[in-house]
N, C-alpha and C positions, 0 to 999 in steps of 0.2 A: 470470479466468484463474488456474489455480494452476498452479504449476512449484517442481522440487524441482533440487535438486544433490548434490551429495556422494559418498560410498562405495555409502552408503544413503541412499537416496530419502526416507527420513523423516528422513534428520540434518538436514536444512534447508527447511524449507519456508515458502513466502507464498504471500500468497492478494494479487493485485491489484484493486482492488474503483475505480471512480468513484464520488465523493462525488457527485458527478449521478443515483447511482441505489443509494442507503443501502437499500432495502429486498432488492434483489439481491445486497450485499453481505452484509447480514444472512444472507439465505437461502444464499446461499455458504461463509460462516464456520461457519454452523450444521451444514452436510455434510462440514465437516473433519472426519478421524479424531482429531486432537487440537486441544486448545484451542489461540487463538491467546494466543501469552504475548508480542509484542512489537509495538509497533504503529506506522508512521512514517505520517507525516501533512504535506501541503502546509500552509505556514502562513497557511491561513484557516480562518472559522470553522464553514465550510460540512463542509472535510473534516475536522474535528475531530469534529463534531457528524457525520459518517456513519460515522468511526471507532469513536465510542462504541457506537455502535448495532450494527455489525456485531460487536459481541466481548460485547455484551446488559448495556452498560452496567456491567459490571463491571471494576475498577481492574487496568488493563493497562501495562505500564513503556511509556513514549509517547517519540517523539523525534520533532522536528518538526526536517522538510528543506529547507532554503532551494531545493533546487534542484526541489521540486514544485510550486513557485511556478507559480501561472497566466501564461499564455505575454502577453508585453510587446510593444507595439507596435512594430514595426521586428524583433521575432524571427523567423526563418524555421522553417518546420517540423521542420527537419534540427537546428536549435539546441538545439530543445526536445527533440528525442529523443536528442540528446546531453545534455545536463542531465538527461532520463532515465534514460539508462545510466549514468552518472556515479553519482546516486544509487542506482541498484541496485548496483551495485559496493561503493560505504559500506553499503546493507544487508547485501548477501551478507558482508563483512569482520566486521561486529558482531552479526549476527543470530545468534537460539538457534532453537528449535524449530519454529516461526511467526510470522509478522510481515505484518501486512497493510497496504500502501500504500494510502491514497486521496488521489488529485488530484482536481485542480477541471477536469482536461482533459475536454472530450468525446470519449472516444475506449471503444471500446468495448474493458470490460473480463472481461465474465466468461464 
């Protein structure tokens, strides 16, 4: 899914991709108008390694968000998409041009 905010629709943009499906994110990142230049990533190594892949392997300023963490036993679904909006809130705050999350959720993303 991509979604923009701002004045202008190109002052802020992400591309939300699942580390469950790097080839879709790939092919997603590759259709932006502009490169992604910021990248936030669940801390594992699954959405690191689909992060890399969707921006084609080249060195992107990375922040890794405790709150993309895969969802914990005893979490309810409502938990998790609050700790989802939470972290979109710290990207939308710190984010430049683009920035694309991958979590480890299965949830469909693009």
């Amino acid at each position: 899914m991509e979604a923009s905010w701002g004045e202008n629709a190109r002052d802020r943009r992400f591309l939300l991709a699942s580390a469950l499906r790097p080839e879709e994110a790939r092919r997603s990142a590759a259709e932006l108008p502009h490169p992604i230049d910021l990248v936030v990533t669940s801390p594992t190594d699954r959405a690191r390694q689909a992060a890399a892949s969707a921006v084609g392997d080249r060195w992107v300023f990375t922040l890794e968000e405790s709150l993309l963490a895969p969802r914990v036993s005893g979490e309810s679904g409502g938990d998790v998409l609050a700790r989802f909006a939470q972290a979109l809130r710290g990207v939308r705050a710190t984010s430049s041009v683009g920035a694309c999350s991958c979590s480890t959720r299965r949830a469909s993303c693009m």
